[in-house]
ROLUM-982756 format. One record per atom (N, C-alpha, C): residue in three letters; atom name; x, y, z. Coordinates in Angstrom, 3 decimals. Atoms other than C-alpha are relative to their C-alpha. Example, Ala and Ser with C-alpha at 12.3 -4.5 7.8 and 13.67 -1.06 7.14 Angstrom:
BEGIN
+-----+----+----------+----------+----------+
!  aa ! at !        u !        v !        w !
+-----+----+----------+----------+----------+
! Ala !  N !    0.890 !   -1.190 !    0.000 !
! Ala ! CA !   12.300 !   -4.500 !    7.800 !
! Ala !  C !    0.900 !    1.200 !    0.000 !
! Ser !  N !   -0.820 !   -1.190 !   -0.060 !
! Ser ! CA !   13.670 !   -1.060 !    7.140 !
! Ser !  C !   -0.770 !    1.090 !    0.730 !
+-----+----+----------+----------+----------+
***
This chain:
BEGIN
+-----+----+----------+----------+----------+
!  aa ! at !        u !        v !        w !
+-----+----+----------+----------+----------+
! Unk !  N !    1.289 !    0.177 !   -0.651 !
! Unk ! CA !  -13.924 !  122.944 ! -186.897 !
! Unk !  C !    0.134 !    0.044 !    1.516 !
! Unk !  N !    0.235 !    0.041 !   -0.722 !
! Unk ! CA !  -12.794 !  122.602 ! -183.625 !
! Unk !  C !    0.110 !    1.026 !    0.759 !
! Unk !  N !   -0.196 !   -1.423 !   -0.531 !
! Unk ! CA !  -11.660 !  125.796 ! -183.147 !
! Unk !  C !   -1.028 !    0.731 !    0.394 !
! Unk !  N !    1.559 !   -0.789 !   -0.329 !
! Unk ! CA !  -15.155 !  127.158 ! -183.833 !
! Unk !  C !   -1.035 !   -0.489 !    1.113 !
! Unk !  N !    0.450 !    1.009 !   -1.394 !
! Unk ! CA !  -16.588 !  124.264 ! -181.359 !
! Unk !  C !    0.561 !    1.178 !    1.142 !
! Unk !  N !   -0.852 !   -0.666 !   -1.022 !
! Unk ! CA !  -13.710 !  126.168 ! -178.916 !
! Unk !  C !   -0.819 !    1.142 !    0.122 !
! Unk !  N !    0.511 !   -1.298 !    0.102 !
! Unk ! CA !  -15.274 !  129.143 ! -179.708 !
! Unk !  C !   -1.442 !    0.421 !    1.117 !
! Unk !  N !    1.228 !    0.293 !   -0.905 !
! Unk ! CA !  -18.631 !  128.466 ! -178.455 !
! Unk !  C !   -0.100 !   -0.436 !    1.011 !
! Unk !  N !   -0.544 !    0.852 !   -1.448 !
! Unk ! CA !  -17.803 !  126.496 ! -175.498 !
! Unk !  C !    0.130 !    1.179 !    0.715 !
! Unk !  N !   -0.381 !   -1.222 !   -0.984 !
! Unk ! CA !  -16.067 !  130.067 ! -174.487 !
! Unk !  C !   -1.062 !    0.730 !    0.283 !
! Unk !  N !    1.264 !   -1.363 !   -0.593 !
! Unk ! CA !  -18.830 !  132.218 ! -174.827 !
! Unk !  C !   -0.954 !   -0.540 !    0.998 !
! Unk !  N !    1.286 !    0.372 !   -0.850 !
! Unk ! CA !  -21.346 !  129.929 ! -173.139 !
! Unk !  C !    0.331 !   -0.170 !    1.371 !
! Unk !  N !   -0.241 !   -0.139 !   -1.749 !
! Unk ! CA !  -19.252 !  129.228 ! -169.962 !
! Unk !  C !    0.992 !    1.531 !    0.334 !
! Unk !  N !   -0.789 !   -0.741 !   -0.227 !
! Unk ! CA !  -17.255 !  132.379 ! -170.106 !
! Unk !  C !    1.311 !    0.149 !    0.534 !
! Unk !  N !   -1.067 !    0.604 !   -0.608 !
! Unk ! CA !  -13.930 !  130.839 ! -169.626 !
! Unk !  C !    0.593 !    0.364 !   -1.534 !
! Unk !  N !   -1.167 !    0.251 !    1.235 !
! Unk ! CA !  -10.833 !  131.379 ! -171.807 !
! Unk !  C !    0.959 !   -0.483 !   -0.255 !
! Unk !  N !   -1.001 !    1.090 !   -0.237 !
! Unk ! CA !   -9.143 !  129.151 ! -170.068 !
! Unk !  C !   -0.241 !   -1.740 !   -0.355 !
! Unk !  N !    0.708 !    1.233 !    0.359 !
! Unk ! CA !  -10.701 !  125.839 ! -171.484 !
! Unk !  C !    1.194 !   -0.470 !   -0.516 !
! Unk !  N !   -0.500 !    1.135 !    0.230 !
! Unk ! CA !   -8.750 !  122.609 ! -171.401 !
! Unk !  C !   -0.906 !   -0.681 !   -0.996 !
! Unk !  N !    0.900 !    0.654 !    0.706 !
! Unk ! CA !   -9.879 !  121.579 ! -175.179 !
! Unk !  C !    0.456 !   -0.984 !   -0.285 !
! Unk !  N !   -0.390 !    1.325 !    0.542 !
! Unk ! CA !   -9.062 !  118.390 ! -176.390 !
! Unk !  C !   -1.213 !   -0.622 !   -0.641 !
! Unk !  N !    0.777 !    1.524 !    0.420 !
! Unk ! CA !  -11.257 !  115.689 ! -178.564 !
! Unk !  C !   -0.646 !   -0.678 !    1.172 !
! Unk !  N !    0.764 !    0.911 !   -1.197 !
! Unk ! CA !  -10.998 !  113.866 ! -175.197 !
! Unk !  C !   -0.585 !    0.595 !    1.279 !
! Unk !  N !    0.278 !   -0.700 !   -1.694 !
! Unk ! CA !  -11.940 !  116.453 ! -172.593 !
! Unk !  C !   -1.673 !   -0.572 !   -0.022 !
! Unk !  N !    1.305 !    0.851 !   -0.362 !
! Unk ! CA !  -15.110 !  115.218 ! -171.118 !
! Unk !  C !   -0.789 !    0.723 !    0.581 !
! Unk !  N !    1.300 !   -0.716 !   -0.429 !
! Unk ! CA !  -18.403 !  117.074 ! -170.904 !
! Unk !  C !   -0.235 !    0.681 !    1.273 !
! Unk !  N !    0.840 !   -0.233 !   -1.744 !
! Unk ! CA !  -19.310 !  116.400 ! -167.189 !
! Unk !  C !    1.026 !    0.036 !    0.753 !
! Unk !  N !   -1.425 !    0.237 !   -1.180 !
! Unk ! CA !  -15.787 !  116.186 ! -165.628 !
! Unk !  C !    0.733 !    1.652 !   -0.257 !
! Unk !  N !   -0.782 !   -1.171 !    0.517 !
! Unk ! CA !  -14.494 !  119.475 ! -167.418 !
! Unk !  C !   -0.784 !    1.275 !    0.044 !
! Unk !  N !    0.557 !   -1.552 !    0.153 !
! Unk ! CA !  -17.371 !  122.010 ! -167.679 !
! Unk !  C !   -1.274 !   -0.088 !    1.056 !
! Unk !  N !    0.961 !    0.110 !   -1.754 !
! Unk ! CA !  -19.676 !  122.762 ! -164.520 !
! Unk !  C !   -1.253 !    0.280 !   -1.143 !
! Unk !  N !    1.544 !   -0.372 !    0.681 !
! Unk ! CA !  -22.929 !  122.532 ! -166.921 !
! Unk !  C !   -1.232 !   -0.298 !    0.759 !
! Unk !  N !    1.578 !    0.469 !   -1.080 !
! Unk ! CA !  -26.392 !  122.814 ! -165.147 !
! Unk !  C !   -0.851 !   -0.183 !   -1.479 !
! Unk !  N !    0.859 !    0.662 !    1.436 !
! Unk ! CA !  -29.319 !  121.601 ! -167.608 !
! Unk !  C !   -0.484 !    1.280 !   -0.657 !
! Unk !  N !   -0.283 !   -2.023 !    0.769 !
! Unk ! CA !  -29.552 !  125.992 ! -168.592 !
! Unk !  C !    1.258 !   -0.073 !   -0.768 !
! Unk !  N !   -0.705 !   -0.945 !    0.716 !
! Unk ! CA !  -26.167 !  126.280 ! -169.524 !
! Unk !  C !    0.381 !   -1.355 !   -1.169 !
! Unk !  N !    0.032 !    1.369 !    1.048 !
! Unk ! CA !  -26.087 !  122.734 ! -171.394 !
! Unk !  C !   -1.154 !    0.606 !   -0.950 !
! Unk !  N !    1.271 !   -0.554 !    1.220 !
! Unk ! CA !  -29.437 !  123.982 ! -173.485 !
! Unk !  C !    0.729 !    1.103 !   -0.729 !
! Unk !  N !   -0.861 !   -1.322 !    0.278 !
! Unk ! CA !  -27.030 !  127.332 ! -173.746 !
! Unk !  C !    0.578 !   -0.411 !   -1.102 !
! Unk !  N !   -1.191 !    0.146 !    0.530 !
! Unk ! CA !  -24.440 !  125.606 ! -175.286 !
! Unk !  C !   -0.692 !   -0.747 !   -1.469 !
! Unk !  N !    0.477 !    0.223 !    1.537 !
! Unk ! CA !  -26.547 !  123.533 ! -177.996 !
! Unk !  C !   -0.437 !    1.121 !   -0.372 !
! Unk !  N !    0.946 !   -0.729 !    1.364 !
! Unk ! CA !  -28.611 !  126.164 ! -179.109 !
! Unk !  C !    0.724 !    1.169 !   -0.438 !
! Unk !  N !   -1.433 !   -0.700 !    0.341 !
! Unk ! CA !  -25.084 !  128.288 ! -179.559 !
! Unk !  C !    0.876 !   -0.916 !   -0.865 !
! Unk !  N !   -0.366 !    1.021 !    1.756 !
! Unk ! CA !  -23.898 !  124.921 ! -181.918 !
! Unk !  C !   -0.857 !    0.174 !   -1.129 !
! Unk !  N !    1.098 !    0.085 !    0.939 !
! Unk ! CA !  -27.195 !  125.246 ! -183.549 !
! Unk !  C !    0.774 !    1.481 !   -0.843 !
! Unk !  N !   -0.267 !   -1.341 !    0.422 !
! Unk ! CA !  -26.750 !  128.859 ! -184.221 !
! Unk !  C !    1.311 !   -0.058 !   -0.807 !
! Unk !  N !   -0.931 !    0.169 !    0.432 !
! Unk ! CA !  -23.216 !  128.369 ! -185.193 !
! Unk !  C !    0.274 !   -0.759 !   -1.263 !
! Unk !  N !   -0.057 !    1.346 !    1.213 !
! Unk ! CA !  -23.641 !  125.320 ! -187.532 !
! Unk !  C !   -0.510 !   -0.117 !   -0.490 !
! Unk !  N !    1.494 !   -0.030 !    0.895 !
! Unk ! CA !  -27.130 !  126.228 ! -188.966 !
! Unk !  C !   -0.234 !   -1.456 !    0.108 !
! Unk !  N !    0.914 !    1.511 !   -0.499 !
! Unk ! CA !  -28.113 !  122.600 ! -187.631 !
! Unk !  C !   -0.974 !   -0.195 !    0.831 !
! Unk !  N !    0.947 !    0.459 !   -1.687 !
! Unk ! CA !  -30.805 !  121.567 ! -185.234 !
! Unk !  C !    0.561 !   -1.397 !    0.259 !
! Unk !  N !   -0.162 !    1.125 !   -0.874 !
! Unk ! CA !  -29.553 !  118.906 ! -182.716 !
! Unk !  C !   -0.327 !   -0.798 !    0.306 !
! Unk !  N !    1.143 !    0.595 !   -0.968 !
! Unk ! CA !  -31.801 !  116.322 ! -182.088 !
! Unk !  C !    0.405 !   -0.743 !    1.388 !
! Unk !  N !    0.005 !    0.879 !   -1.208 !
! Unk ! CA !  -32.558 !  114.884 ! -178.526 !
! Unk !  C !    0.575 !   -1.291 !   -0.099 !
! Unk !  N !   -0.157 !    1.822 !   -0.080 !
! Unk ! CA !  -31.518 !  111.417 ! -179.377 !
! Unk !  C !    1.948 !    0.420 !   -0.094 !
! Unk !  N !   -1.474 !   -0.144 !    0.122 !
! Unk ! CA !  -27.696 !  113.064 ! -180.405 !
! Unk !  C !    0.700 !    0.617 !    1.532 !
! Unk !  N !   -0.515 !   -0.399 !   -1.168 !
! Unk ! CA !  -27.546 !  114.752 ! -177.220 !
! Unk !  C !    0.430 !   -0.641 !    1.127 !
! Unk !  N !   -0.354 !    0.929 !   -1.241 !
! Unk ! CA !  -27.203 !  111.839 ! -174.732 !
! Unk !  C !    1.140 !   -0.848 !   -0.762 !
! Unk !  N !   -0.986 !    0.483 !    0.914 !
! Unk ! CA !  -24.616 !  110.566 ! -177.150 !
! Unk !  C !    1.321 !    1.119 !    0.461 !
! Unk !  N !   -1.181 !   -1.386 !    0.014 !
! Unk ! CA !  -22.231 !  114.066 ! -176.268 !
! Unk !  C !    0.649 !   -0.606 !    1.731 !
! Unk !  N !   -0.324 !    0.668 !   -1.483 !
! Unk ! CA !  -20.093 !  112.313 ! -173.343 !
! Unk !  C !    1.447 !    0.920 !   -0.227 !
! Unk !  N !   -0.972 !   -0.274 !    0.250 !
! Unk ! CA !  -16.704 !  114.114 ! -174.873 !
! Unk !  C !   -0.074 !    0.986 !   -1.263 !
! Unk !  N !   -0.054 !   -1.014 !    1.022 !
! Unk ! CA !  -15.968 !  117.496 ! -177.021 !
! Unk !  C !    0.452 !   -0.865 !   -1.363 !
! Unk !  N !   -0.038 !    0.930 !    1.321 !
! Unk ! CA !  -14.949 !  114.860 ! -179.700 !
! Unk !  C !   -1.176 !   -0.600 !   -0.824 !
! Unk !  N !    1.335 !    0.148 !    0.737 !
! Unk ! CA !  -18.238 !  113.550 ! -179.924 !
! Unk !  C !   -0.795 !    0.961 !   -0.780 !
! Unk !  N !    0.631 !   -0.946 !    0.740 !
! Unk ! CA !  -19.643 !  116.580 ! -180.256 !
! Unk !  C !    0.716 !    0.356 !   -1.985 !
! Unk !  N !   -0.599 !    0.202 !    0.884 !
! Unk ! CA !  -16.996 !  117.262 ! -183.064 !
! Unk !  C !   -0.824 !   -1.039 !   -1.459 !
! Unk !  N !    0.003 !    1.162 !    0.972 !
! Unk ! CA !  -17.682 !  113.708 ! -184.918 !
! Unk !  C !   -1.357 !    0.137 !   -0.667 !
! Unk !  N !    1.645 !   -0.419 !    0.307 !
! Unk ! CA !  -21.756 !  115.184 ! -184.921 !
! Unk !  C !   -0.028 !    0.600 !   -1.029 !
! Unk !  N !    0.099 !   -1.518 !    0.832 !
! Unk ! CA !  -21.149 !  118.286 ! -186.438 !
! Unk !  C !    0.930 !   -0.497 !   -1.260 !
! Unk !  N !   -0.620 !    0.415 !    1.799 !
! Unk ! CA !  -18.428 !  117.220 ! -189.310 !
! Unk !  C !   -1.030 !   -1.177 !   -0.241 !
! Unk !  N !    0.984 !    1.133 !    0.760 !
! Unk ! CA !  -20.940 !  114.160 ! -190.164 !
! Unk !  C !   -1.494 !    1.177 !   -0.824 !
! Unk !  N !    1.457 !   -0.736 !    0.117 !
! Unk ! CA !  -24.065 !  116.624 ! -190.014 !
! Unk !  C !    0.011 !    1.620 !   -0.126 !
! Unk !  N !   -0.107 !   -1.207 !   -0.237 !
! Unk ! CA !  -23.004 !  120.169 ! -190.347 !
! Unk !  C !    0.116 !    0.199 !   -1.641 !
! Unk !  N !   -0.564 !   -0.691 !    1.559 !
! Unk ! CA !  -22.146 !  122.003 ! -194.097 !
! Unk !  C !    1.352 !    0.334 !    0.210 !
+-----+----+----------+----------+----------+
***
């Protein structure tokens, strides 16, 4: 799973150099403006056939979280 996480991450910032880890951290690791943050969920969505809700999103402080979302709530 996290690979495919990895996956998406790349395309949305166009980096292939991404420091991934569980613990890498959202706002310290990826220069997201509130565009390429919307980018990047609705590229999990797409990916995971999930919708995201607003309330999970202020919860995403670390690519782990995201992670712990998607295996709880994903197929």
């Amino acid at each position: 799973m996290i690979k495919r996480i990895e996956k998406v991450f790349s395309e949305v910032t166009g980096r292939e150099d991404l420091e991934f880890t569980e613990k890498t951290r959202l706002d310290k690791n990826f220069e997201f403006t509130s565009l390429s943050f919307i980018q990047l969920i609705c590229a999990l969505e797409d990916e995971f056939d999930i919708e995201i809700p607003n309330s999970a999103l202020k919860k995403f402080k670390t690519v782990g979280d995201v992670v712990k979302f998607l295996e709880k709530n994903a197929d």
